[in-house]
C-alpha positions in Angstrom: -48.0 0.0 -36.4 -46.0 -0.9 -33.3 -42.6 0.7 -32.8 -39.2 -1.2 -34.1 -37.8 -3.1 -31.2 -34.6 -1.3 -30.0 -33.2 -3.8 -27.9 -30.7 -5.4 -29.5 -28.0 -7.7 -28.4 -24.8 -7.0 -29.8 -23.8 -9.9 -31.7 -21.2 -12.4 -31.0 -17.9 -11.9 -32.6 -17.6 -14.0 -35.5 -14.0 -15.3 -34.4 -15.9 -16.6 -31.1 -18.8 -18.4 -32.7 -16.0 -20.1 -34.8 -14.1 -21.0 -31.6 -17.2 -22.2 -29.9 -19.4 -23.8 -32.4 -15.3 -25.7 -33.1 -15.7 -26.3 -28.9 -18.8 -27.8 -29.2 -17.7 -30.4 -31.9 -15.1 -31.4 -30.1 -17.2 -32.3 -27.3 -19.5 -34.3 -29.4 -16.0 -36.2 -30.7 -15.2 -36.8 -27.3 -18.8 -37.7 -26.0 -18.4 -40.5 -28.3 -15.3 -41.9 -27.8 -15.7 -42.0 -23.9 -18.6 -44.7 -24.7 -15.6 -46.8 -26.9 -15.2 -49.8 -25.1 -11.5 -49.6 -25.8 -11.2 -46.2 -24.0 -13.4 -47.4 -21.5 -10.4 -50.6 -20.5 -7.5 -47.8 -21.1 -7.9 -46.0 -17.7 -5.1 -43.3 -18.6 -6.8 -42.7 -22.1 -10.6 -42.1 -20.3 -9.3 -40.2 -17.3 -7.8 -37.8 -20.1 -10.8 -37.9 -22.3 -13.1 -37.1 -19.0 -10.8 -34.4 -17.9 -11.0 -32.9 -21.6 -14.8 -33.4 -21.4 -15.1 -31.6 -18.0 -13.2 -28.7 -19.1 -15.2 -28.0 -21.9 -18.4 -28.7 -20.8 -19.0 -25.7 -18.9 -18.7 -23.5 -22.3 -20.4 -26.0 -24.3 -23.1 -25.4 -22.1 -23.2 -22.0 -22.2 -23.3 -21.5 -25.9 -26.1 -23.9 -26.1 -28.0 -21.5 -23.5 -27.0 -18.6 -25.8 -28.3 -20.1 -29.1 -32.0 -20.8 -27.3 -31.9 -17.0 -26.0 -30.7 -15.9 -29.2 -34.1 -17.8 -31.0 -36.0 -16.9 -28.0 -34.9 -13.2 -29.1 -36.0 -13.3 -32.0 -39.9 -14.9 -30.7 -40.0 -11.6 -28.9 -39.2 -9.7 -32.0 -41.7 -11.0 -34.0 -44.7 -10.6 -30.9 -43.3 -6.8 -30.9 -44.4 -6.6 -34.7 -47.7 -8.6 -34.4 -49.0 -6.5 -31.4 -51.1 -4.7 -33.7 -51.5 -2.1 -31.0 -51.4 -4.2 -28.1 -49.5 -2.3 -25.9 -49.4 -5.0 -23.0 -48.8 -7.4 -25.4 -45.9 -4.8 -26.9 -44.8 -4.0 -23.2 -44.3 -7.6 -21.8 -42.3 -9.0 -25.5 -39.8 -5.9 -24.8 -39.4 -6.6 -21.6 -38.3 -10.2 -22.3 -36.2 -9.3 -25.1 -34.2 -6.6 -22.7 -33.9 -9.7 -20.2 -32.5 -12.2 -22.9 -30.2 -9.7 -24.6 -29.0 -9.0 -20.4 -28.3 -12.5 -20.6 -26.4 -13.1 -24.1 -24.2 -10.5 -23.2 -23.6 -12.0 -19.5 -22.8 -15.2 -22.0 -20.8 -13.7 -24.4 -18.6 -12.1 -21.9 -18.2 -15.9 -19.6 -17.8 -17.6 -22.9 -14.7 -15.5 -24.0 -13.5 -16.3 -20.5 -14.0 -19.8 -20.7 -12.0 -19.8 -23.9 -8.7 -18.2 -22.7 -6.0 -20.3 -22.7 -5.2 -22.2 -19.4 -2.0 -22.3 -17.2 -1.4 -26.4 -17.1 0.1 -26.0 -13.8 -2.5 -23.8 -12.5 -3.7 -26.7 -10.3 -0.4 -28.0 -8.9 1.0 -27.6 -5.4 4.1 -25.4 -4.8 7.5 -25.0 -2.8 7.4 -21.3 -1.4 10.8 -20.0 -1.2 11.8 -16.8 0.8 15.2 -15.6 0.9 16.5 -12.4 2.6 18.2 -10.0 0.7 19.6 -6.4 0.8 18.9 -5.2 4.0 21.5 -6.9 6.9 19.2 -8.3 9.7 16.4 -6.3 8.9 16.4 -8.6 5.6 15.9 -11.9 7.5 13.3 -10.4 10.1 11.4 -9.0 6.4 11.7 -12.7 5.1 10.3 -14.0 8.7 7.5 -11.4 8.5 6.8 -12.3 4.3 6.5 -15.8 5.9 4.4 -15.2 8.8 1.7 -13.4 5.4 1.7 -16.8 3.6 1.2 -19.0 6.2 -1.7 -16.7 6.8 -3.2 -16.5 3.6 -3.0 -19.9 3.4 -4.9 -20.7 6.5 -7.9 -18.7 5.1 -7.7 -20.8 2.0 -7.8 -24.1 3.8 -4.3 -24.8 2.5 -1.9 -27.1 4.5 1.6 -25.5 4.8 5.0 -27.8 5.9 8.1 -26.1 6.3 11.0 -28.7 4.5 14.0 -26.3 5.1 14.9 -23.3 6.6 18.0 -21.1 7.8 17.4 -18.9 10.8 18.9 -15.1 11.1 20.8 -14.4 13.7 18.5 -11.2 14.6 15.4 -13.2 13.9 13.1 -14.1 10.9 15.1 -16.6 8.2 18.1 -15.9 6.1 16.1 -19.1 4.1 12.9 -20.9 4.1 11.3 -23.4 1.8 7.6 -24.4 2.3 5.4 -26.4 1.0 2.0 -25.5 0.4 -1.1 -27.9 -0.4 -4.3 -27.2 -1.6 -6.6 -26.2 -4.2 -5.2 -24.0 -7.1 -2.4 -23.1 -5.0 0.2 -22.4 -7.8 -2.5 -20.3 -9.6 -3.0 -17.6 -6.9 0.8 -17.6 -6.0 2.7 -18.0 -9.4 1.9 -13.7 -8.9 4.0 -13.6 -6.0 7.9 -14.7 -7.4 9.9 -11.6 -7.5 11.6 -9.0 -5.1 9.8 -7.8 -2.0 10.9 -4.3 -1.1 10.4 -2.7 2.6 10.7 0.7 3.9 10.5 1.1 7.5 12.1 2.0 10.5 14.2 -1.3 11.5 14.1 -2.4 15.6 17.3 -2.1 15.7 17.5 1.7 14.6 17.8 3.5 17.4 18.0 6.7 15.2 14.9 6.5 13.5 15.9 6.7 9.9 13.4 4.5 7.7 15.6 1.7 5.8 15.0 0.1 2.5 15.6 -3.8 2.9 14.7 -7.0 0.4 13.5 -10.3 0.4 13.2 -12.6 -2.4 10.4 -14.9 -3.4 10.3 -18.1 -5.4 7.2 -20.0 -6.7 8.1 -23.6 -7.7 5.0 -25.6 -8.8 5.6 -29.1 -7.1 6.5 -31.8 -10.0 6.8 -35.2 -10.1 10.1 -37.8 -11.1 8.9 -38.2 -14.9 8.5 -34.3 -15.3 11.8 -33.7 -14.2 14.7 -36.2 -14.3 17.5 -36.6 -12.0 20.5 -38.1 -12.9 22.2 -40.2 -9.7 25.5 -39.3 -10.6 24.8 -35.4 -10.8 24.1 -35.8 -7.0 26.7 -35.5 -4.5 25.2 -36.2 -1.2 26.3 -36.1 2.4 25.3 -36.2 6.2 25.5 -34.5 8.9 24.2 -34.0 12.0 21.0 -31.7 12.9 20.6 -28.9 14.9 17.4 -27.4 16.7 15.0 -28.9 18.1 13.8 -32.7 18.3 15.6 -33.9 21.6 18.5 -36.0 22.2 18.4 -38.0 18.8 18.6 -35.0 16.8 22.3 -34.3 18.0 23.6 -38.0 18.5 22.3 -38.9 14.9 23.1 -38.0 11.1 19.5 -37.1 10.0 20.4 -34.2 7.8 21.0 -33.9 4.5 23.3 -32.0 2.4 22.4 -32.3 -1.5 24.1 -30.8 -4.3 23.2 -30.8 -7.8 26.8 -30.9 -9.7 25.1 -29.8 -13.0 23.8 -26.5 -11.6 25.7 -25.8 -8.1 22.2 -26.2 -6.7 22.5 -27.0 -2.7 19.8 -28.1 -0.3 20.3 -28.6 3.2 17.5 -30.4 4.4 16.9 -31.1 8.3 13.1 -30.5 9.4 12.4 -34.1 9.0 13.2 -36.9 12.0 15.1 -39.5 9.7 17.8 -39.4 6.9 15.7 -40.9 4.6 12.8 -38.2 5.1 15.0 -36.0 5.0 16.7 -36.8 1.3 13.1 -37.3 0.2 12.7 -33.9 0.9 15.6 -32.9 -0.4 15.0 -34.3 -3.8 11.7 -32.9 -3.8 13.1 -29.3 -3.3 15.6 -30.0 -6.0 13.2 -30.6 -8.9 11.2 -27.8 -8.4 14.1 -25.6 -8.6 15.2 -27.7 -11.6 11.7 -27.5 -13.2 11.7 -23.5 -12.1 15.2 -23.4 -14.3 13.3 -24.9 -17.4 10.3 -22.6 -16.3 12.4 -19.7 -16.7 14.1 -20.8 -20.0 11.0 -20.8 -21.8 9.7 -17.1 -20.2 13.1 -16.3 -21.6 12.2 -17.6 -25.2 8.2 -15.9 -24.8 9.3 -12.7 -23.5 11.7 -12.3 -26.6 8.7 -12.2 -28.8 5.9 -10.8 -26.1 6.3 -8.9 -22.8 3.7 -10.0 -20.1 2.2 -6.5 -18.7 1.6 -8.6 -15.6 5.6 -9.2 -15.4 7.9 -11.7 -16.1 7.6 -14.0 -12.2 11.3 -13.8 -12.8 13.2 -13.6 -9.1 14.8 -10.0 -9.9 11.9 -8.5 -10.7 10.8 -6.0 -8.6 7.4 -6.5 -7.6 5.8 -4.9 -4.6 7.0 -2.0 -1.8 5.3 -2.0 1.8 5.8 1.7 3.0 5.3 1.6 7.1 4.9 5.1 7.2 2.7 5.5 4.7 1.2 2.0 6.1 0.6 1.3 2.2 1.8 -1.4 -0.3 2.0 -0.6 -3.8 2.2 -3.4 -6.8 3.7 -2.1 -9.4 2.4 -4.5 -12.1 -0.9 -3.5 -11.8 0.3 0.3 -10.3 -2.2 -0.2 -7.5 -1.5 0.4 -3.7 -3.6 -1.9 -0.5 -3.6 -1.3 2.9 -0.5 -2.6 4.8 -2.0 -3.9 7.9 -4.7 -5.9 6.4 -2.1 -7.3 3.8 0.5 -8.2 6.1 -2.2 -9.9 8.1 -2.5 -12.4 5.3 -5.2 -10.6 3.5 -3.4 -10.5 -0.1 -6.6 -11.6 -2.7 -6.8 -8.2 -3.7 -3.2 -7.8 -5.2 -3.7 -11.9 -6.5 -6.9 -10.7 -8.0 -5.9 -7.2 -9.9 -3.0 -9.5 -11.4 -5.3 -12.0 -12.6 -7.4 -9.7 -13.8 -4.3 -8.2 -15.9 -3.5 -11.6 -16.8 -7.1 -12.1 -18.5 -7.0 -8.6 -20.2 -3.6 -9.8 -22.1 -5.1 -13.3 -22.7 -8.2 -11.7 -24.5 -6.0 -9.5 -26.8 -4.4 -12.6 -27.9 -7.6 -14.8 -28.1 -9.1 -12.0 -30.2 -5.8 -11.3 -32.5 -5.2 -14.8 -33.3 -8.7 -16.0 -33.8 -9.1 -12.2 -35.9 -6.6 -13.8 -38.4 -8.1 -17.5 -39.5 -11.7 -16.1 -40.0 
């Protein structure tokens, strides 16, 4: 008699056939009311319904691949124990059960992926903020040099970067800049960046060689819109007042910039990059609900964190994230305890840091996935 067929898949928790084969009716429910004609007129209601669709699609997909192989599993089983003493026969129906179990557990492991719980503003654009901290003028030439990084990075990822404010340091690099960045998934690479940059090196302006420890500080506001976050008129006290730098004559002779501030919080924006007042407050408002939204953001961390601490960290502005050591020519995260090469991440080259966080990120959204789903099955 032929041998028992050791090549097993290891099967499926049940907690994520529950969650899937509940994904997959969900997706029939929603197949079905995209062909209502009333959806069809409502165009908010189908562009929901479609985005709903698309984003579960992908797994529905999967687990109906993953049913086949597991029936196509158990076909090769069942040629194993009617070989008869066929060992090609035997040889080839292992060696197709081996390839479909390589496969369910490639499945299983995308599926549970699939599952974890999304970051709705994952997709949105974002204001980069980078402020200059401990550190005199070395802090402003650290937040010049943090900014010079981003704009990098953000090249490579085809992103479009427009800088809407900035103060310049009297020994170079910004005491402030605020940027905007555009592009795919932007807030969902650099929500991992918000926190307190730390540099040790030797400053230029040292002439004694002793390595100083200086800060910048960097915010991540995901760009929102006028109905996420509203903004009472009469909480806005607003003047003008003309621009310096560059832009020729008309910068000087007119009132193009704006001052803003936001009685409510003290919030001020000084906003000048643009060429006309009205640009210019359009910008400024812009700035100001991010920050406002950021405010709210950090609120409700506040309320999470009370019951759950985030390994990954808390993407509040005091936290201490990352320390770039010149002389070690090293940068160490210290979410993830992992150090990266200086030069190729001040360069612009950061993915790696992005990714180990993500990474993290997933790890703590699977625990969760599996405890909560664990305790209705």
């Amino acid at each position: 008699a032929a041998a028992a067929l050791r090549v097993v898949a290891m099967a499926a928790p049940s907690f994520l056939l529950a969650k899937l084969e509940s994904s997959t009716q969900t997706h029939k429910e929603l197949t079905f009311r995209l062909a209502d004609p009333d959806v069809n007129s409502d165009v908010k209601e189908f562009q929901r319904i479609s985005k709903a669709l698309g984003e579960l699609t992908p797994v529905v997909d999967m687990y109906a691949r993953y049913l086949e192989a597991q029936g196509e599993l158990a076909e090769a089983k069942e040629m194993v124990r009617d070989a008869a003493g066929d060992l090609e026969m035997e040889a080839m129906a292992r060696e197709e059960a081996a390839v479909l179990v390589g496969e369910m557990d490639k499945l299983e492991e995308r599926m549970t992926m699939e599952l974890l719980p999304k970051d709705p503003l994952d997709e949105k654009n974002i204001m980069l903020e980078i402020r200059a901290g401990t550190g005199g003028d070395e802090a402003g030439i650290w937040a010049g040099d943090l900014y010079r990084m981003y704009t990098r990075y953000a090249l490579t990822e085809g992103w479009k970067a427009t800088v809407l404010s900035c103060t310049t340091a009297d020994a170079g690099g910004y005491k402030e800049i605020v940027v905007e960045l555009v592009g795919s998934s932007v807030y969902s690479q650099l929500k991992w960046e918000a926190g307190v940059h730390r540099v040790q090196r030797v400053p230029a302006t040292e002439s004694q060689g002793r390595i100083q420890t200086s800060t910048a500080t960097v915010a991540i506001m995901p760009e929102v819109d006028e109905v996420e976050v509203k903004i009472d008129d009469k909480d806005i006290e607003l003047t003008t007042a003309r621009s310096g730098g560059a832009g020729g004559q008309n910068v000087n002779k007119v009132e193009t910039a704006v001052d803003l501030v936001h009685k409510p919080t003290g919030i001020r924006i000084f906003c000048t990059e643009e060429r006309s007042q009205l640009k210019n407050r359009i910008r400024a408002m812009q700035i100001l609900r991010s920050k406002l939204f950021e405010l709210q953001q950090a609120e409700q961390s506040a309320e999470i964190s009370g019951r759950r601490k985030a390994q990954v960290g808390t993407g509040s502005r005091s936290e201490k994230i990352r320390t770039y050591n010149y002389k070690d020519s090293r940068v160490s995260d210290h979410r993830v305890q992992q150090n990266f090469p200086l030069d190729n991440f001040m360069d612009g080259n950061i993915f790696p840091a992005i990714g180990a966080c993500q990474a993290m990120e997933q790890r703590e959204k699977l625990e969760e996935l599996n405890a909560d789903l664990s305790s209705i099955v």
